[in-house]
N, C-alpha and C positions, 0 to 999 in steps of 0.2 A: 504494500500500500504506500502510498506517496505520503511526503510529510507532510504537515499543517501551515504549511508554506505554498504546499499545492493545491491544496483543496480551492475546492471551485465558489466562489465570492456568491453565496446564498442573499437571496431580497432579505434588506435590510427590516423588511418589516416581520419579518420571521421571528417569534420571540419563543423563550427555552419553555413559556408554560403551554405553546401551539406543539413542542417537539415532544414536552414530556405525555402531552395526551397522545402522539402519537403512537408514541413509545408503548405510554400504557396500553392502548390497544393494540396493538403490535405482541405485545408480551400473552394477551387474554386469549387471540388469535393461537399463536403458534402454542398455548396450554389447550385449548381443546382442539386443534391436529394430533396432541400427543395422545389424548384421550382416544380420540379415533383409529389411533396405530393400536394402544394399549388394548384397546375391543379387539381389530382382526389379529392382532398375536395369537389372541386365544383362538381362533378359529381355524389358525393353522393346521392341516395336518386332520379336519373335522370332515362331514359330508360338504359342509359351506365352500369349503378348500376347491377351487377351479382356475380355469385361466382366467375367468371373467376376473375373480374373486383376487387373483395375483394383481391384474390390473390393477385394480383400484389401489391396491398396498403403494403401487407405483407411481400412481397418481397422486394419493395423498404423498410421499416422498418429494414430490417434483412441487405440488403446492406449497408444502413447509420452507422447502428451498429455496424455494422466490419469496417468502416471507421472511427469513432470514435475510436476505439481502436487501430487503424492503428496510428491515431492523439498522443494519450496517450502513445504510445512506441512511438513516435519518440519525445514528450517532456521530457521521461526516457533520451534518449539519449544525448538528449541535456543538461539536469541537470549533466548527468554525467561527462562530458568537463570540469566543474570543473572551470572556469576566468569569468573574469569578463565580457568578451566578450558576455560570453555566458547566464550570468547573465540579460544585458541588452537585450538579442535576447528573453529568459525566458518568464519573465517581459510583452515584446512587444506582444510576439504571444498567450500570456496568456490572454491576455485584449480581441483580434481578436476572440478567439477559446470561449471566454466568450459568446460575440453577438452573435455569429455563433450558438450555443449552446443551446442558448436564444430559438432563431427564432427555431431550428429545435424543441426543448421538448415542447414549446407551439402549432405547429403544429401539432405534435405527439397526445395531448390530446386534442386538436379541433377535429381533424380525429374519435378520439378512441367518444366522444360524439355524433359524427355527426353518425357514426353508429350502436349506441344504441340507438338514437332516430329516424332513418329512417332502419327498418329494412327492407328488400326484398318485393317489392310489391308482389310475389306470395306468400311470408307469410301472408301479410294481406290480401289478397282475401280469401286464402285459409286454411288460421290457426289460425282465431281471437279465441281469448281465450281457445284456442288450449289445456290446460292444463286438462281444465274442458270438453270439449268436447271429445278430444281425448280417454279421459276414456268413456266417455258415448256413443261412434260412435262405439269405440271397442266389448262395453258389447250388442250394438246392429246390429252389422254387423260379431258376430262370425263366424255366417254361413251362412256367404254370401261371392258374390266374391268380396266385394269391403274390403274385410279383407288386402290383399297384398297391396293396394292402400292405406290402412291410417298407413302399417305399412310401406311405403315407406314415406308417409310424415312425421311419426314420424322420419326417418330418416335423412331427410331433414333438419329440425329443431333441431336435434342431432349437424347435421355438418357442419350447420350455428353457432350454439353456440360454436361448437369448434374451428370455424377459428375465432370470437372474441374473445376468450379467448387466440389464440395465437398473436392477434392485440394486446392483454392489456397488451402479457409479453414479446413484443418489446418495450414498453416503459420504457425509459433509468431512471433511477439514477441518475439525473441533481445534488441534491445536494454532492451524493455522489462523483461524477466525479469534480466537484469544490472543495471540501474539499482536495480530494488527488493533484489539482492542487496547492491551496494556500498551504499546505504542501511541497510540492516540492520547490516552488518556495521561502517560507521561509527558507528552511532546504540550499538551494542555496545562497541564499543571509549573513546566520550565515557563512557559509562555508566560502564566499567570506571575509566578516567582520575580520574572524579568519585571513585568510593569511595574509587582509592589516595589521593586529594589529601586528602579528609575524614579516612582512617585517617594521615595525616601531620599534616594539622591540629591532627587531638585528641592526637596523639602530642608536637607540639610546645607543646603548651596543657598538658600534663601535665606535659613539663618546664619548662613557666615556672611552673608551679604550685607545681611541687616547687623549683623556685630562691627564689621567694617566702617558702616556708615554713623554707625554711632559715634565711633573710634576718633574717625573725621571730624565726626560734630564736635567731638571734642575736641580735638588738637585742634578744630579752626576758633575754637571761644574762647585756647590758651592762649594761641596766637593772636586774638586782636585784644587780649587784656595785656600782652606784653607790647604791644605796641602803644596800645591807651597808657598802659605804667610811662613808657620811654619817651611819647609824646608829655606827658606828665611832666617827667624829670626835664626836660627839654625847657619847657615852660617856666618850670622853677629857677636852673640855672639862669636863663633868660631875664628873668625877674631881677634873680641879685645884680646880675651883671649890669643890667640895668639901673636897678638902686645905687650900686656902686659908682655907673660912671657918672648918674645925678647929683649924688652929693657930694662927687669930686669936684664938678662943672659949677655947684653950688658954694663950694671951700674960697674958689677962684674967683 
């Protein structure tokens, strides 16, 4: 995931309490998907058990996954806000979307176990060891009519293994999707750190400023009292010298 440098400049009238409703819905959302997984788990491996029935397992997989990603753009958007407000809302729903998270990737690989170990009862009535047989039913039914019937079951078993194989690659990235969370939410909180350090900074630059100018104020009221004193004595010398040369001028 790109830094918080890249992320893409969200309308500024987007505020953290429009993102945390998202969120919370978002979170309500992907707890009853899990619900939904947690029902057909048990159905595994039941009469219920079909391809129809696989479907849907895969469906709901591919639903939750684009609600997770729905989840992940709206905590971009929230990192991008940039306060500390948003810092703490972060933080919060990071912790929430953790559990959530939890619960749904270990259901995800309960699900993906439960049907590699309960495969379709009409595969095991009708395809045990299907690997070695299917060769050897082939090399003995070339010219017979039951040839279109095991090259249907080969079918069968073709697109069973391919709807597992797209069960195994709806299984989420749990660590990776936390890594780019505690990154964000790092790269957020630096972010935050830097502004209070700069609003301290300038705050302490303000009071040396202002200690300076005090400083000034006073050396400039020392300075014009020593000048008032020296114009003073100036005045006074002035005065005798004056007296002086009067009552010499007066002697005379």
């Amino acid at each position: 995931m790109a830094s918080s440098s890249n992320y893409q400049n969200y309308n500024a009238g987007t505020t953290v309490d429009q993102i945390n409703g998202n969120l919370s819905n978002n979170f309500f959302r992907l707890k009853q998907y899990a619900n939904q997984l947690n029902q057909l788990k048990k159905q595994i491996g039941t009469s219920k058990d079909s391809n129809q029935f696989r479907d849907n397992i895969h469906d709901t997989f591919q639903k939750s996954n684009q609600l997770i990603r729905e989840i992940q753009s709206n905590f971009i958007k929230l990192s991008s806000l940039n306060t500390s407000e948003s810092e703490l809302a972060l933080t919060k729903c990071k912790r929430i979307f953790e559990d959530e998270l939890n619960i749904y990737s270990s259901l995800q690989k309960e699900i993906r176990d439960n049907l590699r170990l309960k495969p379709l009862k009409s595969i095991d009535t009708e395809s045990q060891d299907a690997n070695i047989e299917i060769i050897d039913e082939r090399q003995s039914l070339l010219q017979t009519k039951k040839l279109s019937e095991l090259d249907q079951q080969i079918d069968i078993v073709r697109d069973r293994e391919t709807k597992m194989k797209q069960i195994e690659s709806d299984i989420i990235d749990i660590n990776a999707i936390m890594t780019d969370l505690a990154t964000m939410v790092n790269e957020q909180n630096s972010l935050i750190d830097n502004i209070s350090s700069n609003v301290e900074s300038t705050h302490a630059n303000v009071h040396y400023a202002n200690e300076n100018l005090s400083k000034a104020s006073r050396y400039a009221s020392r300075y014009r009292k020593k000048i008032l004193f020296l114009i003073l004595i100036i005045l006074i010398v002035m005065g005798v010298i004056g007296l002086i040369v009067y009552f010499s001028i007066k002697k005379h």
